[in-house]
TILUMMI-650218 format. One line per field, with one value per residue (C-alpha): residue number from 1; chain; x, y, z. Coordinates in steps of 0.05 Angstrom, whole numbers. Example, Ala and Ser with C-alpha at 12.3 -4.5 7.8 and 13.67 -1.06 7.14 Angstrom:
2
num <- c(1,2)
chaine <- c(A,A)
xx <- c(246,273)
yy <- c(-90,-21)
zz <- c(156,143)
REM end
This chain:
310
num <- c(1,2,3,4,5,6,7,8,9,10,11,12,13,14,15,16,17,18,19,20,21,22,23,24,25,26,27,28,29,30,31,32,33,34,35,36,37,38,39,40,41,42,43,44,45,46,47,48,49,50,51,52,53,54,55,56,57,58,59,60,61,62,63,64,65,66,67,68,69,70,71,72,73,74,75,76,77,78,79,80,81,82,83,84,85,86,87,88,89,90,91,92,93,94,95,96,97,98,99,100,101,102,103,104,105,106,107,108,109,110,111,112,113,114,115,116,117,118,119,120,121,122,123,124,125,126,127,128,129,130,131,132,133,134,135,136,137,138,139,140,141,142,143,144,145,146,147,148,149,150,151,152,153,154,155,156,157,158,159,160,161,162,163,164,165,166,167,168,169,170,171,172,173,174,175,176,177,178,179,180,181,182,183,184,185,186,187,188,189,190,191,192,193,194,195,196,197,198,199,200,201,202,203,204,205,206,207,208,209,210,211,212,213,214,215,216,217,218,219,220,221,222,223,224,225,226,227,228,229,230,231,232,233,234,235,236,237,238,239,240,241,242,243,244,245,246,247,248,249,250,251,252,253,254,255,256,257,258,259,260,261,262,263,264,265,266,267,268,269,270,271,272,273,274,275,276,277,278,279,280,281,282,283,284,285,286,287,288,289,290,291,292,293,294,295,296,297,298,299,300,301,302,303,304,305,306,307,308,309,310)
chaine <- c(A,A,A,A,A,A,A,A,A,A,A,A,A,A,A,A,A,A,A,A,A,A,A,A,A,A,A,A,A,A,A,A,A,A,A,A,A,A,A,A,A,A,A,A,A,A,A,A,A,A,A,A,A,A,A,A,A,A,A,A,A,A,A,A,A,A,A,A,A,A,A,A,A,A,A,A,A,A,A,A,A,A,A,A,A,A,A,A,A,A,A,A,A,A,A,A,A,A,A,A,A,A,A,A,A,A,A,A,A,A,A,A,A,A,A,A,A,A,A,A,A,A,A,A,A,A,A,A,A,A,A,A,A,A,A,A,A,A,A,A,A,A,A,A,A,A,A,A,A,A,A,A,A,A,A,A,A,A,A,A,A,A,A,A,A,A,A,A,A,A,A,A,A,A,A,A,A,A,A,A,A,A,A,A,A,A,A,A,A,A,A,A,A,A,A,A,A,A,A,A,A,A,A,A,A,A,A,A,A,A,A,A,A,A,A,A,A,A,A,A,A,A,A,A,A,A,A,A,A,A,A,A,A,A,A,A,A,A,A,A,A,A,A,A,A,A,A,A,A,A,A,A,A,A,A,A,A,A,A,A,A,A,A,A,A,A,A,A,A,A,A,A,A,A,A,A,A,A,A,A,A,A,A,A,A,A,A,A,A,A,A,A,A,A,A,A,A,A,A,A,A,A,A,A,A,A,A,A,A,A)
xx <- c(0,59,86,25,15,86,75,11,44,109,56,24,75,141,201,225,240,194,206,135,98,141,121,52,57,71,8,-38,-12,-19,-89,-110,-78,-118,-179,-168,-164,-225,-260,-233,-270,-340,-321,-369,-428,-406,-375,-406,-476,-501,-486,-526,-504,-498,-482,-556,-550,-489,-511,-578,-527,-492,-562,-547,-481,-425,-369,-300,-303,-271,-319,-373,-426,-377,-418,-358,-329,-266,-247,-270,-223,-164,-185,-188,-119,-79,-117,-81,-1,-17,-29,32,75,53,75,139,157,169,158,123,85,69,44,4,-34,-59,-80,-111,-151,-169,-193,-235,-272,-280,-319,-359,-369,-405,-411,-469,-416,-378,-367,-328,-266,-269,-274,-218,-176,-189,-161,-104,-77,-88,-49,4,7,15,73,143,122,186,235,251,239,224,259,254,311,351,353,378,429,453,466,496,446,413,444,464,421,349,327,281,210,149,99,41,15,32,-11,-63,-72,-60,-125,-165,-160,-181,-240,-262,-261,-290,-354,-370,-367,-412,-465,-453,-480,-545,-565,-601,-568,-492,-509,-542,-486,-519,-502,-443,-492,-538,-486,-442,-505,-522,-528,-503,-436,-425,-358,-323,-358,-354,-339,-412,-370,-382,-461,-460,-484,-416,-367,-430,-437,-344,-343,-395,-372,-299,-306,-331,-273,-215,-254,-258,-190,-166,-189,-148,-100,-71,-39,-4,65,60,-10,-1,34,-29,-80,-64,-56,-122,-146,-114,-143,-209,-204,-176,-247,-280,-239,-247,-321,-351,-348,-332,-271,-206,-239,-208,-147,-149,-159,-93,-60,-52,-37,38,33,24,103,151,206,259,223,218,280,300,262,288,360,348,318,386,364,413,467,443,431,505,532,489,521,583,572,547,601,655)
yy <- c(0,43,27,48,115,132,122,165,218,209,209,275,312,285,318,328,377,440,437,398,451,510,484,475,558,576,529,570,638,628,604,662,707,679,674,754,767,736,765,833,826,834,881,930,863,836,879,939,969,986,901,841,837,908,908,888,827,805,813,774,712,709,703,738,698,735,732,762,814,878,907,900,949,988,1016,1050,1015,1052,1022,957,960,978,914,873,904,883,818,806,839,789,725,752,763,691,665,685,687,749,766,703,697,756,763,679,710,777,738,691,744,790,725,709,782,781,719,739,807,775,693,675,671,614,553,494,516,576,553,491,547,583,527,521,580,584,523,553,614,568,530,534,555,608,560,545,574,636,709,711,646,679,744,706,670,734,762,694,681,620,551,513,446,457,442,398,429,400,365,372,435,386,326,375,391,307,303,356,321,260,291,320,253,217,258,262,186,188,237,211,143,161,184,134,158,143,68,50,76,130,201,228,221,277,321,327,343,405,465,520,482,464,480,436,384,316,258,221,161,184,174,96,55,26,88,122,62,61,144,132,72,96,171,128,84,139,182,112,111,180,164,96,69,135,127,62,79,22,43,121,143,106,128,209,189,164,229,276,239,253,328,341,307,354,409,403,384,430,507,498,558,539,477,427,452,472,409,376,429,391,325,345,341,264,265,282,331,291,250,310,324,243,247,306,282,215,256,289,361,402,369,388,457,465,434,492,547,515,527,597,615,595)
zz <- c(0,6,-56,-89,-51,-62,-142,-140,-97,-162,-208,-188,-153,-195,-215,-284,-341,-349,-426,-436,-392,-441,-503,-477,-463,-532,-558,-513,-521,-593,-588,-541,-588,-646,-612,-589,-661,-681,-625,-647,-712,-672,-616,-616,-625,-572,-523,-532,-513,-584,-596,-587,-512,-468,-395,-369,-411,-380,-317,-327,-349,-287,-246,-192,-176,-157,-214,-223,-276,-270,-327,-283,-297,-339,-399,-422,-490,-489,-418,-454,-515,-459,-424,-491,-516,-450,-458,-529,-497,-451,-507,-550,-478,-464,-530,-527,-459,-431,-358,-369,-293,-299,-372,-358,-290,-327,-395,-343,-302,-374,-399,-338,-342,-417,-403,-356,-400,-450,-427,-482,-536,-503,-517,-491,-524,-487,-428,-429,-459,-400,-360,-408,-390,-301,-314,-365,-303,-242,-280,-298,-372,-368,-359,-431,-500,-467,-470,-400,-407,-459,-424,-358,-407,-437,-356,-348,-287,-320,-308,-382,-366,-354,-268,-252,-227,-201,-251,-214,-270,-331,-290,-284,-356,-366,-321,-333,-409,-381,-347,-407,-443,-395,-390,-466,-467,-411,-431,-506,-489,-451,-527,-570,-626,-607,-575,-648,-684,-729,-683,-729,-790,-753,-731,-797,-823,-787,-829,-777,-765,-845,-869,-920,-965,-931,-982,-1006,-981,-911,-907,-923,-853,-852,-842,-807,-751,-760,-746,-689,-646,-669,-627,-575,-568,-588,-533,-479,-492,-479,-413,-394,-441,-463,-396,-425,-457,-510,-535,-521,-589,-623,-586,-584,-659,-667,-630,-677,-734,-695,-685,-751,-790,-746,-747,-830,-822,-772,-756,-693,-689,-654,-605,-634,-630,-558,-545,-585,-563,-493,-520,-516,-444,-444,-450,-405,-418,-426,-475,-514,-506,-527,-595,-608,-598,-639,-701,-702,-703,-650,-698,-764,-731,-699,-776,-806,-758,-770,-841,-836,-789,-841)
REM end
């Protein structure tokens, strides 16, 4: 019983390379920044009073439950574009890495009240992005592939070999994944439609989420039962034997063959990629670090300054 507690307690609360948890940063900086653009596009619709959802409106969604949002009966849309702007410095700040806590906890907070500004847009990619980042700003997201490290490198403060940190932010992401997984398969199967294999028929089919032509091959029974008890299983086993080193590599594989129909399928802007985005976590670091060594690619890069230099 020790044994086993001691595992969990490595499991969770492990040591190991913060590279994972850094490349995981850049992902969701990105995607905030994207989604800040698109957002940008409909400003004054959204979060404006002259738009589909003015100040009264937001408050009527939060039902009289108390909510962080520092545009809180602020009517003002110039205060709100000020809000909105530090919101995308934030993303960009986050990308990159600079002042990286810093940048993570305000993108994290902006995001919070721009949700709770206007919270009938949202969907689930919203809000698991949302999650992306508290965990990208209670990590060690600085500690590589940032400016913060190559600033400290240049002042000669920064040590050559990455230190170890605590995992417990990457594990979070790991679970929070699994959560996510877990649920769909469970609310999926209390539907008729997904237990008699015919659900993906229905949903490819629905005109507000049509994006790209889906191949006639796709409506047979056969690929529409395949596509149907198929999400189920990829989705089953995003919760369990992704967790398996031998079947891991096949399994996130299976998932991004997943996203990507849908992604090319369905309107659905940026979710599936929020989602993949966090796949990366299922490896360590040093893993990373592993494949990266095996492919060969920090010595084709020091041959190619080699070259350059001469």
């Amino acid at each position: 019983m020790k044994k086993f507690f001691a595992d969990a307690n490595e499991a969770i609360f492990g040591y190991g390379s913060p590279l994972t948890m850094c490349i995981f940063r850049i992902f969701v900086g990105l995607l905030s920044f994207v989604n800040l653009l698109i957002l940008m596009v409909v400003f004054k619709d959204i979060y404006t009073e002259k738009g589909l959802f003015p100040v009264w409106m937001s408050e009527r969604y939060t039902e009289g439950i108390p909510r962080f949002n520092l545009l809180a009966g602020v009517t003002d849309e110039r205060v709100t574009m000020v809000v909105f702007g530090l919101a995308v410095v934030a993303s960009v700040l986050t990308m990159i890495g600079l002042w990286t806590r810093v940048a993570s906890v305000g993108l994290f907070v902006l995001m919070v009240t721009l949700h709770h500004r206007s919270g009938d847009i949202l969907h689930s990619g919203d809000w698991l992005l949302r999650l992306w980042v508290f965990a990208v700003a209670v990590g060690p997201s600085g500690a590589a592939l940032s400016v913060d490290r190559w600033l400290k490198k240049r002042k000669g403060t920064a040590p050559e070999e990455l230190e170890e940190v605590s995992l417990w932010p990457q594990r979070l992401v790991v679970f929070q994944l699994c959560i996510l997984y877990f649920n769909t398969v469970w609310l999926k199967w209390s539907g008729d439609l997904w237990r008699n294999g015919t659900a993906t028929y229905y949903s490819q089919h629905l005109n507000e989420f049509k994006r790209l032509p889906i191949p006639p091959f796709m409506d047979s029974m056969l690929v529409i039962h395949l596509a149907t008890w198929g999400t189920l299983l990829v989705e089953l086993a995003m919760t369990s034997l992704v967790f398996a080193k031998p079947f891991r590599k096949w399994i996130l594989l299976a998932g991004l063959c997943m996203h990507g129909y849908i992604e090319y399928s369905m309107n659905i802007p940026l979710f599936q990629w929020v989602i993949v985005s966090a796949y990366i976590c299922h490896y360590s670091g040093e893993e990373i670090t592993a494949w990266w060594n095996r492919k060969g690619f920090a010595k084709k890069f020091s041959q190619k300054q080699v070259e350059n230099a001469a």
